[in-house]
Backbone as CSV, one residue per row, in Angstrom:
resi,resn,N_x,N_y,N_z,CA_x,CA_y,CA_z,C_x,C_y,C_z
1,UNK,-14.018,16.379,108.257,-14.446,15.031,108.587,-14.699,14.897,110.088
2,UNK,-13.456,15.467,110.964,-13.976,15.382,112.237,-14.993,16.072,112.650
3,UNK,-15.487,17.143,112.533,-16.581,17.970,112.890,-17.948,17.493,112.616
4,UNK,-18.085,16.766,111.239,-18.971,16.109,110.776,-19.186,14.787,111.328
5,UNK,-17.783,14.260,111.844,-18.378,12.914,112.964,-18.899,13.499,114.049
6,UNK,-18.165,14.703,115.059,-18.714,14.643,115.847,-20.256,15.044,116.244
7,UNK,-20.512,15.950,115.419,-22.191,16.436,114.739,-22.789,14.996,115.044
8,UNK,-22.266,13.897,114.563,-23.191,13.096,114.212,-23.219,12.085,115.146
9,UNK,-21.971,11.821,116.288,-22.139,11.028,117.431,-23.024,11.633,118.487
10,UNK,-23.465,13.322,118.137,-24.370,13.750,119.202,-26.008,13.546,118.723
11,UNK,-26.060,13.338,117.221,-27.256,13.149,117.336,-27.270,13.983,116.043
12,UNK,-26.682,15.314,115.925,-27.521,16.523,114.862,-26.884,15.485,113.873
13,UNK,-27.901,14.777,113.097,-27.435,14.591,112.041,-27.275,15.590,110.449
14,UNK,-28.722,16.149,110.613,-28.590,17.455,109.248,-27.717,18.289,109.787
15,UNK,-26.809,18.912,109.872,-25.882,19.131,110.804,-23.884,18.387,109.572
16,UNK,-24.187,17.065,110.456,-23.599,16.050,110.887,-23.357,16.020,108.795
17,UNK,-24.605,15.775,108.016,-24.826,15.712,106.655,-24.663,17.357,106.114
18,UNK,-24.735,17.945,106.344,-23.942,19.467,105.739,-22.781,19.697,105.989
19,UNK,-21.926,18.769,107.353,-20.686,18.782,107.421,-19.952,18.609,106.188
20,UNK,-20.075,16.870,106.204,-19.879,16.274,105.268,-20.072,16.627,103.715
21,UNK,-20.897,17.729,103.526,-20.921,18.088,102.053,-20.009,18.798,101.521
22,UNK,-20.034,19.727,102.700,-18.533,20.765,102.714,-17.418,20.439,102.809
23,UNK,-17.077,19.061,103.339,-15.818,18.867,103.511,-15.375,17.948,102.018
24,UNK,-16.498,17.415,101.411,-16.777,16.855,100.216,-16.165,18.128,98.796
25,UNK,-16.832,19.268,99.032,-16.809,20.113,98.209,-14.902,20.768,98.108
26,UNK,-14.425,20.308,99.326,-12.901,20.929,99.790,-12.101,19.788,99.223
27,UNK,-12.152,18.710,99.687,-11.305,17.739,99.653,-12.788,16.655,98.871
28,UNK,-12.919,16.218,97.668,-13.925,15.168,96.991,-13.082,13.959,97.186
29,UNK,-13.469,13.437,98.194,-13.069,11.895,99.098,-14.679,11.420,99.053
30,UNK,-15.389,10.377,98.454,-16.178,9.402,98.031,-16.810,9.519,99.342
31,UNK,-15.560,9.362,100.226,-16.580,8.597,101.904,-17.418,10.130,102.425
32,UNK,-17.106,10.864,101.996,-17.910,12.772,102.842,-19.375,12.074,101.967
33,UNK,-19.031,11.696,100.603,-20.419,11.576,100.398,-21.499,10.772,101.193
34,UNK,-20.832,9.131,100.724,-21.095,8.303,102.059,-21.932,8.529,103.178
35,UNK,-21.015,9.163,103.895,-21.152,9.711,105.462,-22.360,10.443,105.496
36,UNK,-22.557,11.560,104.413,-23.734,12.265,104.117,-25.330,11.181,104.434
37,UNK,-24.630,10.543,103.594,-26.102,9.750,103.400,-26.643,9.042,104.828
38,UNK,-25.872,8.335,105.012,-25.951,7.393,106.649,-26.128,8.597,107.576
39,UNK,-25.847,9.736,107.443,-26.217,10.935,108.306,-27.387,11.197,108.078
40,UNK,-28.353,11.133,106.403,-29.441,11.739,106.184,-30.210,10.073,106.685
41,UNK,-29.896,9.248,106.614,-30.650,7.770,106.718,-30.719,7.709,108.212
42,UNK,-30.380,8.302,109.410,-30.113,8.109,110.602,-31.616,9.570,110.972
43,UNK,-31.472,10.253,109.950,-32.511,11.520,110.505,-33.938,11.177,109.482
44,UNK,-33.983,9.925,109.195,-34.985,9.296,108.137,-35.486,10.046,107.229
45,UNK,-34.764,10.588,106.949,-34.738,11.292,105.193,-34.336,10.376,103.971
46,UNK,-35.240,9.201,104.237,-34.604,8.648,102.920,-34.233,9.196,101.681
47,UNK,-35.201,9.535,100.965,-34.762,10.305,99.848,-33.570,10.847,99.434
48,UNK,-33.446,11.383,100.631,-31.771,12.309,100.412,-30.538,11.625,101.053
49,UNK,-30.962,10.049,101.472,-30.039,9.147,101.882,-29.898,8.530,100.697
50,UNK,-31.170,7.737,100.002,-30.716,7.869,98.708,-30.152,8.155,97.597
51,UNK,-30.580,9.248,97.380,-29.709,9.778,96.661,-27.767,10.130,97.099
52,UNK,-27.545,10.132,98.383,-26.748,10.226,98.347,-25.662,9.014,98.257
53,UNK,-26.343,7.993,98.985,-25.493,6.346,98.841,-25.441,6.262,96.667
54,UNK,-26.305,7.198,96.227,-26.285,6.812,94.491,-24.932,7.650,94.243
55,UNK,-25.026,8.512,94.618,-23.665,9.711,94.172,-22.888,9.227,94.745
56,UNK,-22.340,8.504,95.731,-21.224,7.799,96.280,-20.777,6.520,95.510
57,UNK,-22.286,5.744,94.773,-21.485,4.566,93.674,-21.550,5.335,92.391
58,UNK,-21.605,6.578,92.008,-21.156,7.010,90.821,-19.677,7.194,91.182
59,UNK,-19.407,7.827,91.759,-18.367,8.851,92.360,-17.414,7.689,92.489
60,UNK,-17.500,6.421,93.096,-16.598,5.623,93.321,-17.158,3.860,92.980
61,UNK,-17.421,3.762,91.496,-18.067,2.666,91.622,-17.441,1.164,91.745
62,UNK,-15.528,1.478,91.841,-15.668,0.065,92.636,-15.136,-0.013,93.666
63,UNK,-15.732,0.548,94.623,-15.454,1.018,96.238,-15.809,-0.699,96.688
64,UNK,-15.093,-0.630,97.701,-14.542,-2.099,98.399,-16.269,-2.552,99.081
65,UNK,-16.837,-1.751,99.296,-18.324,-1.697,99.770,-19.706,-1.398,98.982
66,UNK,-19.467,-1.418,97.577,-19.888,-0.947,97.034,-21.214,-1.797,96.804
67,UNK,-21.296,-3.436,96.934,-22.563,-4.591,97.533,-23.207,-3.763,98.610
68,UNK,-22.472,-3.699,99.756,-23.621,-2.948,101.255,-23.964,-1.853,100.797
69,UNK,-23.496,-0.771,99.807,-24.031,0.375,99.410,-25.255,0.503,98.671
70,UNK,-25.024,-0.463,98.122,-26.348,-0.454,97.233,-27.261,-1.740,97.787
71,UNK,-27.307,-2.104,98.949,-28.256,-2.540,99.619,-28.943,-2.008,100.743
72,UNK,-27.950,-0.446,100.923,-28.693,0.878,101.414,-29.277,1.228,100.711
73,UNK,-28.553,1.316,99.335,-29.495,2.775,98.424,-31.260,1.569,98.373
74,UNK,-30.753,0.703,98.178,-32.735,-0.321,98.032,-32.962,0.004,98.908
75,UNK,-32.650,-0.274,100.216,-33.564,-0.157,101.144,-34.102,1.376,101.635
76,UNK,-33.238,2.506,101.487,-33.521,3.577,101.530,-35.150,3.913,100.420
77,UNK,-34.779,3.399,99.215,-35.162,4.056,97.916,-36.307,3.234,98.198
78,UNK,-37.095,2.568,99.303,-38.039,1.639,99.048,-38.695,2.590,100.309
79,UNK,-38.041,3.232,101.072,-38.474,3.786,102.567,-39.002,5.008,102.079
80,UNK,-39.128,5.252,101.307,-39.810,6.806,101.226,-41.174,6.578,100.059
């Protein structure tokens, strides 16, 4: 998680979003997915921000955020 923030306060976000997959794949905590996405949505890859804010409300669908999530995944899923 930390490596993958800091990836992503410098900027590398694909980077920053492969952190996060891996640390997803070690420890499956909802937010690596998350993080993924807002990492791929920051390097305007919608698509794959998309999809990833979707695998984060499968994965955790009644996450405390789960309204702002899916008013990423629209707005992502409308950007590409």
């Amino acid at each position: 998680m930390e490596r993958g923030q800091g990836l992503f306060a410098q900027g590398r976000f694909i980077e920053a979003a492969e952190e996060f997959q891996r640390a997803y794949e070690a420890h499956p905590f909802s937010a690596f997915v998350y993080n993924a996405g807002v990492a791929y949505e920051r390097q305007n890859d919608y698509r794959r921000a998309a999809d990833f804010f979707a695998r984060y409300l499968e994965r955790d669908p009644d996450a405390s955020d789960r309204d702002a999530v899916r008013s990423e995944l629209a707005k992502t899923a409308t950007s590409w």
